[in-house]
N, C-alpha and C positions, 0 to 999 in steps of 0.2 A: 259429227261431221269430220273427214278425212281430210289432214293439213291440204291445201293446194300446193298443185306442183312446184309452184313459186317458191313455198315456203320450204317443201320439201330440199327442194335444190340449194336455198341459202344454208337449211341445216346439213346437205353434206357439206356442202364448202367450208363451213366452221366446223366441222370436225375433222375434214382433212387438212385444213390450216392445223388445227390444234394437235392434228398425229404430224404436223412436218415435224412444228417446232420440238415437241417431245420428244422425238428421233434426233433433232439437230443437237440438243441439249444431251441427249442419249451420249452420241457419238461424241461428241466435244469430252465428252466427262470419259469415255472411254480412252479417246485418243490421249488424255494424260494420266490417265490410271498408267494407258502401255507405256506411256514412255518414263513417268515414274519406277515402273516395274520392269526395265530394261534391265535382265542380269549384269551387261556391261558396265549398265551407267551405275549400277547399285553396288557393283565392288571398285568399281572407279571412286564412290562416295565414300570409301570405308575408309580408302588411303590419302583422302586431300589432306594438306596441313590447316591446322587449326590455329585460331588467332590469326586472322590477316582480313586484310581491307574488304572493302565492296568489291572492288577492281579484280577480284582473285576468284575462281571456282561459282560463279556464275554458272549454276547449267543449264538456263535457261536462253542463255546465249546462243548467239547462231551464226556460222563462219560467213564470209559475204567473202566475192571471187579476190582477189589477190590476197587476200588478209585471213592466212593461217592461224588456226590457234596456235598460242604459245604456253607449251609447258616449260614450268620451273622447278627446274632439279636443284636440290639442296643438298651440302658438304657434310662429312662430320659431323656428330651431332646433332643437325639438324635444325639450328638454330634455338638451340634449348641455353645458351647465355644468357648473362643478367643484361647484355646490350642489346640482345633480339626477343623483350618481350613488349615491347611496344609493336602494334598492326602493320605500321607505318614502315618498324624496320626488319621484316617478315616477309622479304620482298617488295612492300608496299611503296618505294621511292622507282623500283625496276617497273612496276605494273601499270603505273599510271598513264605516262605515256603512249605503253604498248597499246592499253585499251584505247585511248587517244585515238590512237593511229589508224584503230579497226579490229581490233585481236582480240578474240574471246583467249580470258588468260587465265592458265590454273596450275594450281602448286602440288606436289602431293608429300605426304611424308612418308620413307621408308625404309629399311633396314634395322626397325628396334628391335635392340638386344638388351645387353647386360644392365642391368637396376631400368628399365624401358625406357632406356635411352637411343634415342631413334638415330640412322645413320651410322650403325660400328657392325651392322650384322654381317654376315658372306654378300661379297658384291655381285657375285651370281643372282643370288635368290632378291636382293633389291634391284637388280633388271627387271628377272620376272615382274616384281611388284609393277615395275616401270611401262612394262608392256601390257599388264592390267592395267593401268590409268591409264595410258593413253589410250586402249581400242573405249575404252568410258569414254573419254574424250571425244573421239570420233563420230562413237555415239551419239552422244548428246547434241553437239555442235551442228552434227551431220560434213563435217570435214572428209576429205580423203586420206589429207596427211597433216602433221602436227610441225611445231620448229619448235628444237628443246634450248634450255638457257641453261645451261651445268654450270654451279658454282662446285671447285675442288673435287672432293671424292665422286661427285656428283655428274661429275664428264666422266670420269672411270666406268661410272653404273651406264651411262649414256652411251658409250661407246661400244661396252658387251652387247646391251639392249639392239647395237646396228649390226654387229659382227657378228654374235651367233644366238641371235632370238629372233630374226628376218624383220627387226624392225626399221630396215634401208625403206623398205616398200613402205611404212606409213611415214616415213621424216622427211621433211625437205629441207631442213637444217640444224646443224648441230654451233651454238657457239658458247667456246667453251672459258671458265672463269676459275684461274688460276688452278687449272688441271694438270696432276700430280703421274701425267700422263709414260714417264719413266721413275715413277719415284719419288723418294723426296728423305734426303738425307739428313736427317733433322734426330736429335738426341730425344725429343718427346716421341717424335714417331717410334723409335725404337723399345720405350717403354710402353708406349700405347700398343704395339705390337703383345705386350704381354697377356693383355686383356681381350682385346675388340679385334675380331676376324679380320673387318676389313683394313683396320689399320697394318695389320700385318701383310695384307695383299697389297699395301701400296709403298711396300719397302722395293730398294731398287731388285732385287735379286730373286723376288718374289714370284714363284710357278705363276699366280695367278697373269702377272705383268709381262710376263717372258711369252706368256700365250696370248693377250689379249696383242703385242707388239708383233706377233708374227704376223710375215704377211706385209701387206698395205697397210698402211696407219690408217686411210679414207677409205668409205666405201661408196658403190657405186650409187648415183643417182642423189646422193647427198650434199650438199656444201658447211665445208666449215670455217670457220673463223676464232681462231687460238688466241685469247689474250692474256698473256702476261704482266706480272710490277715488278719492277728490278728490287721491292719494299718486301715485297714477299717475305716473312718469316716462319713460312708453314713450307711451302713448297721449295727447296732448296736442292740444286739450284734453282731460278725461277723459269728458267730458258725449258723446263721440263713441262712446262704447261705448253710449249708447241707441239707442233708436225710438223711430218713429213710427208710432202704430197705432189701434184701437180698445183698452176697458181691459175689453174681452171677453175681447182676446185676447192684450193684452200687459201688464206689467208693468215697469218700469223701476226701478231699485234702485241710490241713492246711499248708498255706504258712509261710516257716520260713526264721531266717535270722536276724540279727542287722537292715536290714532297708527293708524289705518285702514291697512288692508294695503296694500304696493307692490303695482305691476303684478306682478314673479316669484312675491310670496307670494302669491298670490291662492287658489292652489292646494293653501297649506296652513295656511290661515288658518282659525280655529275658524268667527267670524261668518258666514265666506261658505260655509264648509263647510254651515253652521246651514241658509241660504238654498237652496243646491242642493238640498240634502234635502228639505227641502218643499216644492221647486218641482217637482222628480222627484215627490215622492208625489201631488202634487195632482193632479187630474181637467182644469184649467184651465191659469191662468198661475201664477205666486205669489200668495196673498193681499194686497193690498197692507196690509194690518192685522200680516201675521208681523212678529215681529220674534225674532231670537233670543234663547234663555234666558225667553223670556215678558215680556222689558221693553216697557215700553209705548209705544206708539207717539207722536212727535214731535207738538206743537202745528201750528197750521196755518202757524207761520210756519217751522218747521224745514224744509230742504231734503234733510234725511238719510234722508228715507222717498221706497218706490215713488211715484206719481203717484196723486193721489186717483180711485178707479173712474170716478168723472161727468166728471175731467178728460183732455182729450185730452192725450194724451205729449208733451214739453216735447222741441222743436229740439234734437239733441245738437250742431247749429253755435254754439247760446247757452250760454258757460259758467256754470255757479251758481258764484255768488261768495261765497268759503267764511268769509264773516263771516254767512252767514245760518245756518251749521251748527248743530247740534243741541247740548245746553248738554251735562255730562261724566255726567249723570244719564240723555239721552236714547238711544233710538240704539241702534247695535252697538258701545258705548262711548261717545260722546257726546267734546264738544269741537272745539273751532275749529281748520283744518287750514289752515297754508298754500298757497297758492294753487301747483302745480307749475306749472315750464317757465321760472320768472324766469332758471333759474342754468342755466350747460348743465352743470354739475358729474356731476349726477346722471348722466347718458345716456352719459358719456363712461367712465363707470365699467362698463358693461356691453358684453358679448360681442359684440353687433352693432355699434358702435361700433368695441371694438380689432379685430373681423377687418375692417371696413369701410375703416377708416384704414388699418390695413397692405395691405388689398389697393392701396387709390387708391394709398400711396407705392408699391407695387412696381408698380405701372400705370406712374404716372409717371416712375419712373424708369427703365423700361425705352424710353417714348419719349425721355427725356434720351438715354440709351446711344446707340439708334438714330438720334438726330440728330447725336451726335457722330462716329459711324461714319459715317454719310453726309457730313459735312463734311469729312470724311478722305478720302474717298474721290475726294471732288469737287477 
């Protein structure tokens, strides 16, 4: 006997139920094969920094309207010290908030060179790297444009990255942390100039600097936000981590205080934490009015505040001389800071320094050897 139509019709219906779902589950498995297999996002994965929180390199995140992703540009190095192997301090005190706030947030590492040590390579070719992460970025997030967070060498890479790798079109902000942006006259630098490409491009005299400073400091359709520490003992002078710009479009921010972050803490210091956050949320530069915690902003004679809107940004070749500092009431802590660079104390204490000096002595003494084998010879 021939099923009845009744029954006929129930069994197409469950098999056309059971070919939707099979097609739905199809497509679902598809649709993250593709975006697994997104070349973007797959060389974007190759460059994130390793060792860092939840909060970080998320691809599975997804940008919502005002709340750009935020990438994190790292200095030197690249945080390979014995102070940056905890997650936490790996950006992970910068990120947390950010993600807070709305911000798919990701790190990436790049420039390894000499013994793979990340961050000393040519600062050209770590843009490129940089414009690989971020179109990942883009990718993944589905953003249109990104806001970068540069600690040190790390605004150098970021600023090539806007000037001539047309990365103005994906940034809608640049803020930048203790960037070495004429320089930085420091006696480690100069040894480390011996070894690692980029330390050598970020001496003041340097083709590379002389060309990234031509021109406009800003480019167009960006905003930036410059922060400096008169503590600085990397960046010397420290007034070199500004611009020059219009106060449309840029911001310049001298850290005050009795004891304002070094150049390493910059990254996990509350005040400058304060500052990135509302320079990331803002539509613009930084306010030059923010000040963190809601303390109020310095008299006209303090130099611990951004640059007044109507005033054009103040030469970072001119240092402010830290007897005009903000009194211990004003500020992101307030108090008079000695002036860094008198002692070489400071610089000799840090990682670019002991690997710079042990490279030059084993430089050196490998031409001693070789001349003493050639005199033997001869």
């Amino acid at each position: 006997m021939s099923p009845s139509p009744y029954r006929r019709a129930r069994r197409f219906r469950g098999a056309a139920a059971a070919a939707t779902v099979i097609l739905a589950v199809q497509g679902i498995a598809a649709s993250g094969a593709s975006a697994a297999e997104s070349p973007a996002v797959a060389k974007a994965k190759a460059l994130q920094l390793p060792n860092v929180t939840s909060d970080i390199n998320d691809w599975s995140c997804r940008a919502t309207a005002g709340g750009e992703p935020v990438v994190l540009v790292h200095g030197t190095f690249g945080l390979t010290g014995h102070a940056d192997q905890n997650a936490v301090d790996r950006w992970g005190r910068m990120a947390a908030p950010l993600k807070k706030d709305g911000h798919c947030v990701y790190a990436l590492q790049y420039g390894v060179g000499f013994q793979d040590t990340p961050g000393v390579d040519d600062i050209t070719k770590s843009a490129a790297q940089l414009k690989t992460f971020v179109d990942g970025v883009k990718a993944a997030s589905g953003a249109s444009k990104v806001k970068l967070v540069s600690h040190s060498q790390g605004g150098l890479v970021s600023r090539y990255y806007l000037k001539d790798l047309g990365g103005s079109a994906s940034t809608g902000a640049l803020v930048g942390l203790g960037t070495p942006n004429r320089g930085t006259e420091t006696f480690a630098a100069q040894v480390g100039a011996l070894v690692y490409p980029a330390v050598r491009q970020m001496l003041p005299d340097s083709d590379f600097l002389k060309k990234l400073n031509s021109g406009s400091d800003v480019q167009s359709g960006v905003s930036y936000t410059m922060i400096a520490t008169p503590a600085d003992d990397t960046v010397i002078p420290y007034t070199s981590a500004h611009l020059q710009g219009p106060a449309s479009q840029l911001t310049n921010v001298t850290l005050s205080g009795a004891t304002p972050a070094t150049h390493d803490n910059l990254l996990n210091d509350a005040d400058t934490i304060a500052y990135v956050r509302e320079a990331v949320r803002s539509a613009g530069p930084l306010s030059p009015d923010f000040r963190p915690g809601g303390a109020p902003a310095p008299g006209p004679t303090g130099t611990s505040s951004p640059a007044p809107p109507a005033s054009p940004s103040p030469s970072p070749s001119v240092p402010v001389s830290p007897s005009a500092s903000a009194s211990p009431s004003e500020g992101a802590g307030g108090g008079p800071v000695e002036q860094p660079g008198e002692s070489i104390d400071a610089p000799l204490g840090g990682p670019l320094m002991i690997t710079g000096v042990a490279s030059a002595l084993l430089f050196a003494g490998a031409l001693v050897f070789l001349g003493i084998r050639r005199r033997r010879a001869d």
